[in-house]
C-alpha positions in Angstrom: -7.6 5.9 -60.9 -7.5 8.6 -58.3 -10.7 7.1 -56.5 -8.4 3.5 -56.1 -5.7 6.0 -54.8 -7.5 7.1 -52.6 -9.2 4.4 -51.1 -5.7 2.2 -50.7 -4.7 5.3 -49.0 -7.7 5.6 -46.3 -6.9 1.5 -45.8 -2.7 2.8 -45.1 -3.9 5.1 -42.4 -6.7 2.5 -40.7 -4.2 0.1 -40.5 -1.2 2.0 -39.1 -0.5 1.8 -35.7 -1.2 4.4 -32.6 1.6 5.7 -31.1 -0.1 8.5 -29.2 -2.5 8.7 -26.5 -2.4 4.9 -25.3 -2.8 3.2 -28.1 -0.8 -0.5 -28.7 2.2 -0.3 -30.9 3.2 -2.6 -33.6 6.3 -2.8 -32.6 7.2 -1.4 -29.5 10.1 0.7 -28.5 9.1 1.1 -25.4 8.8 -0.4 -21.9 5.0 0.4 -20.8 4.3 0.9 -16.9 0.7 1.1 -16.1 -0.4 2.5 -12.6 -4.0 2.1 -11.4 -4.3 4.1 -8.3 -7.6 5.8 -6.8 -6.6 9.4 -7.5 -9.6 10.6 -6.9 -11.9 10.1 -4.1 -11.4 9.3 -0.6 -8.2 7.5 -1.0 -6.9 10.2 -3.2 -4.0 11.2 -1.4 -2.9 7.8 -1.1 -3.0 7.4 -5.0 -1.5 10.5 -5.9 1.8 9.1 -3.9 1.8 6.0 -5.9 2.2 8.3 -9.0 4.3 10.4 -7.4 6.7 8.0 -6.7 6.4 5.6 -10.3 7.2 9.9 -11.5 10.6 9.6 -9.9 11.5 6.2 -10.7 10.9 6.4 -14.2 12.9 10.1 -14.2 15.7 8.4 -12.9 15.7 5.0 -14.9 14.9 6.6 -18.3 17.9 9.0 -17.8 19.7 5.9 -16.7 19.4 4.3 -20.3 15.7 2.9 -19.2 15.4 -1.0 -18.8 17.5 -2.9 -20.7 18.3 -0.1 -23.3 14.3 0.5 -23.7 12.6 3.5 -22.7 9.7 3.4 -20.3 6.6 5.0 -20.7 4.5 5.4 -17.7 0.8 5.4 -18.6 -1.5 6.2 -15.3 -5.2 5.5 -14.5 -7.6 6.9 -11.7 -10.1 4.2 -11.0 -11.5 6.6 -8.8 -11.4 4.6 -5.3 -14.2 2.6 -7.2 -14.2 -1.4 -8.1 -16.3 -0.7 -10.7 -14.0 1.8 -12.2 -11.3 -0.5 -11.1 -12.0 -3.1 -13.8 -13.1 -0.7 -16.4 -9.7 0.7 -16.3 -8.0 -2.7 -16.4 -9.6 -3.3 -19.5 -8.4 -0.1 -20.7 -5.0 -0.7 -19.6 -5.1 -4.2 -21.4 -6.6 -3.0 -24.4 -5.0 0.3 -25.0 -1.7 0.6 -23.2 -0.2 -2.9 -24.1 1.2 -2.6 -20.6 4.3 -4.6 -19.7 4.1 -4.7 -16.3 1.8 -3.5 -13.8 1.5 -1.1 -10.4 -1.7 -1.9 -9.1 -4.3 -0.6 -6.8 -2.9 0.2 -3.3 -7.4 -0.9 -2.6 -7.3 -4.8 -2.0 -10.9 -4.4 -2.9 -10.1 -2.8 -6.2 -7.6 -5.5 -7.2 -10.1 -8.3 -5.9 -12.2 -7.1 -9.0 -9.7 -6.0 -11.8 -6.7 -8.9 -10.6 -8.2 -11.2 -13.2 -7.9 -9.4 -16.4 -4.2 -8.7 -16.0 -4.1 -12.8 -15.2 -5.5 -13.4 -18.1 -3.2 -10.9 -20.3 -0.2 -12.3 -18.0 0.9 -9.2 -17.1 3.7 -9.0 -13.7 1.2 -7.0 -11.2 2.3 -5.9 -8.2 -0.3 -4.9 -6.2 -0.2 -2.9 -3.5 -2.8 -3.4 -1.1 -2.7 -4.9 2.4 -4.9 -7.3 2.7 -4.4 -11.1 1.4 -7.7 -11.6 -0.6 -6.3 -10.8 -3.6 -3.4 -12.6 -3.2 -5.2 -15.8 -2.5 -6.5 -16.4 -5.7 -3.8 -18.3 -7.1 -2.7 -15.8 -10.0 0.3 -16.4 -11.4 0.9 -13.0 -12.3 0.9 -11.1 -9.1 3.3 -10.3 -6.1 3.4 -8.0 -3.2 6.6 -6.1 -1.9 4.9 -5.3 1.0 3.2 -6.6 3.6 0.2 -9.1 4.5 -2.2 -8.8 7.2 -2.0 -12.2 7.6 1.6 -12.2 8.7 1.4 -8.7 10.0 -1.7 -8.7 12.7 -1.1 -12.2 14.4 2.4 -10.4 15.0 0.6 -7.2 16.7 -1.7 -9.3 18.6 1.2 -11.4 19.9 2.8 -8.3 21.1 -0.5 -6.9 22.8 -1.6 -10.0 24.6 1.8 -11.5 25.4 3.9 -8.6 25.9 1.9 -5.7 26.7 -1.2 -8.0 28.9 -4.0 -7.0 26.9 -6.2 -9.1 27.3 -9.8 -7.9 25.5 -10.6 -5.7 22.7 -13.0 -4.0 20.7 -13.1 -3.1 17.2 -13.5 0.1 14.7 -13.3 -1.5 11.1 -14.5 0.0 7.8 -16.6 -1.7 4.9 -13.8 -2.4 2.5 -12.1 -5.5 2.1 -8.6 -4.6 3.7 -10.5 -3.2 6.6 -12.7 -6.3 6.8 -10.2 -8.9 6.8 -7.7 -6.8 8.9 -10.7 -6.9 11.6 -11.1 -11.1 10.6 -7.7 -11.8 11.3 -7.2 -9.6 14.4 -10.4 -11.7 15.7 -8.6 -14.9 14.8 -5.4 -14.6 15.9 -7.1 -12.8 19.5 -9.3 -16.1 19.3 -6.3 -18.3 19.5 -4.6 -16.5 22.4 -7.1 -16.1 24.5 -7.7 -12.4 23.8 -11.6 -11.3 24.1 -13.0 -9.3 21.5 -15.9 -7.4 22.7 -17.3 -5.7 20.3 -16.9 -4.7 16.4 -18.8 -1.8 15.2 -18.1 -0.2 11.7 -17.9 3.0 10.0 -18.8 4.4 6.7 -16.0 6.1 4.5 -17.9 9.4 4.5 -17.7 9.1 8.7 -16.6 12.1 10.7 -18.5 11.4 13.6 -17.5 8.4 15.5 -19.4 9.4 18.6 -21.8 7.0 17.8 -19.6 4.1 17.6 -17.1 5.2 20.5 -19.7 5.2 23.4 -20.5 1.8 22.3 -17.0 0.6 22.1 -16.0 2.3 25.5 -19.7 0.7 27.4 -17.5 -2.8 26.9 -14.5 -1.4 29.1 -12.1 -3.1 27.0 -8.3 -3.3 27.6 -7.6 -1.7 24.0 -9.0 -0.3 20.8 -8.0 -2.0 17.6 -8.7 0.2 14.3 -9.2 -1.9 11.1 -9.6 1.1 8.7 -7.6 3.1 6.1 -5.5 5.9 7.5 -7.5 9.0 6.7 -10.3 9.3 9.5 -7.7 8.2 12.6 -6.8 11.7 13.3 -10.2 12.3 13.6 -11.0 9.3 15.5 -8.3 9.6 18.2 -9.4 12.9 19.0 -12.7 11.8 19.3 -12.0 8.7 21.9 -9.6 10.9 23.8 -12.2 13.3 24.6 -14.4 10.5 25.7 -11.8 9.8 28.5 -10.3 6.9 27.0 -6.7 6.9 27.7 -5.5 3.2 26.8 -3.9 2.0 23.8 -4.9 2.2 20.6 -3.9 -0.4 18.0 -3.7 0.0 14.0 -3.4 -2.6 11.2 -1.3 -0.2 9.3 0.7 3.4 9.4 -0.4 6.7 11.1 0.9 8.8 8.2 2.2 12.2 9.9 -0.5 13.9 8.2 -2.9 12.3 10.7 -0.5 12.6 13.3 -0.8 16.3 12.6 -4.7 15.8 12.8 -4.4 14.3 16.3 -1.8 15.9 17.3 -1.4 15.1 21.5 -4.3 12.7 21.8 -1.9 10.6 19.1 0.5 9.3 21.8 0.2 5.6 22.9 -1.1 4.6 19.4 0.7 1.2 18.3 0.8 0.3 14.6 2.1 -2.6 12.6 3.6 -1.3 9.4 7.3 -2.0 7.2 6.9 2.2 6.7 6.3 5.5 8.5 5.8 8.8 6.9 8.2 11.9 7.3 7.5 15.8 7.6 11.2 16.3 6.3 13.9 15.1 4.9 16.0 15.6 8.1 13.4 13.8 10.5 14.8 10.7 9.0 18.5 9.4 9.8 18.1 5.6 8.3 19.6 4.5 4.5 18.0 4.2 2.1 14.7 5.7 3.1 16.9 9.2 3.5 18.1 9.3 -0.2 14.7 8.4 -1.3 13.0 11.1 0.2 15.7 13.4 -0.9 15.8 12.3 -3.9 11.6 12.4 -4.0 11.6 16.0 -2.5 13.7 17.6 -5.2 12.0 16.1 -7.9 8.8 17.4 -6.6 9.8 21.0 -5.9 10.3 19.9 -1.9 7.0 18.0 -1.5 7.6 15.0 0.6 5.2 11.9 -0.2 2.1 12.3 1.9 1.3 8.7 2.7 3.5 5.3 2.9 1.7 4.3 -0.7 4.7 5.7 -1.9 7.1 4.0 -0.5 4.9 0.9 -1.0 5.4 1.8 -4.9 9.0 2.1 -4.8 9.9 -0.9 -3.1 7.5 -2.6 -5.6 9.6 -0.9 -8.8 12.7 -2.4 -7.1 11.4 -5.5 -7.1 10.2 -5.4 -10.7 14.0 -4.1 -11.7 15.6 -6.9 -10.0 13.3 -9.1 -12.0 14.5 -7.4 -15.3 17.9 -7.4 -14.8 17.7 -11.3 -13.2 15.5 -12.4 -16.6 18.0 -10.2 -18.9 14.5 -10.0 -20.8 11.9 -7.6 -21.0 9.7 -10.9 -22.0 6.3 -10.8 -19.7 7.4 -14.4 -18.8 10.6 -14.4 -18.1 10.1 -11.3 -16.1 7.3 -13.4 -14.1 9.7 -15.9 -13.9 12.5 -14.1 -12.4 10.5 -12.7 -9.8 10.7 -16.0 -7.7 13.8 -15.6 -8.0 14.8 -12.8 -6.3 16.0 -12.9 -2.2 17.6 -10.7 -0.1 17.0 -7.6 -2.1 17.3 -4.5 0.6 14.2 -1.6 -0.1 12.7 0.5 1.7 10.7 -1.3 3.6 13.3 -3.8 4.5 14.2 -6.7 3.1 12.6 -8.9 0.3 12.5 -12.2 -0.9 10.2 -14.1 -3.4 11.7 -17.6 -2.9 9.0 -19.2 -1.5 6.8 -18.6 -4.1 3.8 -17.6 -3.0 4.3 -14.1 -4.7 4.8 -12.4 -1.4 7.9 -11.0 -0.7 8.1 -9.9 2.9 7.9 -12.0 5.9 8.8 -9.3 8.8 7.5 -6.3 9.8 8.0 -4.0 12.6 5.7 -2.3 15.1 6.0 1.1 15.8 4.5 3.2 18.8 3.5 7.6 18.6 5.2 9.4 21.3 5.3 13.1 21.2 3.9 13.0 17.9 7.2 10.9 16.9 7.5 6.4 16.0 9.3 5.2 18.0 10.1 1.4 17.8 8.0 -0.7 20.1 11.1 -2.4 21.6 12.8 0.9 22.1 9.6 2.5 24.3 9.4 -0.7 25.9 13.5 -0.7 26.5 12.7 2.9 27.9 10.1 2.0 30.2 7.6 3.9 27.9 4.7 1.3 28.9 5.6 1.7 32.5 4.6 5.1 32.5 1.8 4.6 30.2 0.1 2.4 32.6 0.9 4.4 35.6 -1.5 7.3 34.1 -4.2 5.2 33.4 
């Protein structure tokens, strides 16, 4: 008899559920957000803002009674700045974490490889990569709250060839897939203006030397330099050019975080990027609503560390989008939070405004361009207003 007890009870305890360490709960009483973010690696900085931001927001929401009455219980990944990783830790995420909705990886490259397992689980992904791969494979579960290259470098080449007379270019990209398409669609949207393109040379993401690259670049006397590359080796890179005598303008597909401002520190003036964000030393360098209370808000919370990288921001806007869902569904259903998401328009964030009308999953259509003077962004329009450009091409 006590054998028979015993082996009903080791069949109780197999068949219970796991309520710690990741496991999926039978019933859940909680909302699960799942981050996958390269927080290690190269694009570790940039990862470790994602989580410090999803930190915040669940702080805040979970003292706010949570989503819809529910809890949520933020559950976070390091793919490691690695594809490969990328979709191991989907499966993970799938498997284990029962995730309800999803923050994915600020690496287009990443999500390129993992997007399809959270398709198939039907899990709302926002993703928060750049580049509009991903975003072209006609999942049904994904969005983006910020922006695509697509949109945003057409709109910086306009600006360089119509407004600023720029009429050739060559090309720094790097071996990832934001970095390659950014450079793609710069070349198509040149192409279709009448803007050269002289040369495109690459770089590896271990680079520090650019030497190699830059005399090559320069030997084409081109009118500017467009970078197609994540943020981290710019500082480096402007340096670099500047103390090969080039003193034109230098063009970015995205932010020049104030870290690598830092990095560059003069030799950063006259650099024009195309980005819905810009990064902050302190709370009191910025004087515009809502970014302000965010980065108060972020700064307490994290003992007066300020978010090192615009991933953050990225992050935020993309929980605001994923609460206006919620609250619009008045479900915590995966569907009808999928649902809902198209129907969401003129919600204000950080980045501006979004709106998933449309229904292609993206949510912005504008973004501004931004130019470094005296290690400050400025607006474009406002250094152009200024007569900034006049004096820029009187030193050349």
């Amino acid at each position: 008899m006590k054998r028979v007890y015993m082996v009903l009870l080791a069949c109780l305890v197999l068949a219970m559920p796991v309520f710690a360490g990741g496991g999926k709960q039978a019933e859940k009483d909680v909302f699960v957000l799942a981050i996958q973010q390269p927080l290690s690696g190269e694009n570790a900085v940039a990862g470790q803002a994602v989580q410090d931001a999803a930190r915040l927001f669940v702080d805040q929401r979970n003292k706010a009674g949570g989503f819809l009455g529910k809890q949520i219980k933020l559950v976070s990944y390091d793919e490691q700045s690695s594809a490969e990783e990328a979709v191991k830790v989907a499966n993970r995420i799938v498997e284990m974490e029962n995730a309800d909705a999803i923050l994915g990886s600020l690496l287009s490259s990443n999500l390129f490889a993992s997007g399809r397992i959270f398709e198939e689980a039907k899990i709302p992904t926002f993703g928060l990569g750049f580049s509009p791969s991903w975003m072209n494979q006609g999942w049904k579960y994904f969005f983006r709250a910020n922006m695509n290259t697509d949109v945003s470098i057409p709109s910086l080449v306009k600006m360089a060839y119509e407004t600023l007379g720029l009429k050739s270019a060559t090309i720094l990209r790097g071996e990832d897939d934001s970095s390659i398409t950014g450079s793609d669609a710069f070349v198509k949207a040149a192409e279709k203006l009448g803007m050269k393109v002289n040369l495109i040379t690459s770089h590896a993401a271990s680079d520090t030397d650019f030497s190699g690259q830059i005399a090559a670049m320069l030997a084409t006397k081109p009118d500017t330099v467009y970078l197609s590359t994540y943020n981290y080796p710019v500082g480096t890179f402007l340096r670099q050019v500047r103390g090969f005598g080039y003193k034109g303008l230098v063009l970015s597909k995205e932010v020049f975080t104030i870290d690598q401002v830092n990095v560059a520190q003069q030799h950063a003036n006259d650099f024009i990027f195309v980005a819905p964000y810009v990064t902050y030393a302190s709370v009191d360098d910025c004087n515009e609503e809502p970014m302000k209370t965010f980065l108060k808000d972020f700064s307490t919370f994290h003992n007066g560390k300020m978010p090192q990288h615009d991933c953050a921001m990225r992050a935020w806007d993309a929980m605001l989008a994923l609460e206006a869902a919620i609250k619009i569904a008045n479900s915590l259903d995966k569907d009808a939070i999928r649902n809902a998401v198209f129907k969401i328009k003129d919600l204000k964030v950080l980045g501006g405004t979004l709106d998933f009308t449309n229904g292609t999953g993206e949510g912005m259509h504008f973004v501004p361009t931004f130019v470094i003077q005296n290690m400050k962004y400025l607006p474009v329009q406002t250094w152009l207003d200024q007569g900034g450009y006049e004096r820029h091409k009187a030193q050349l």
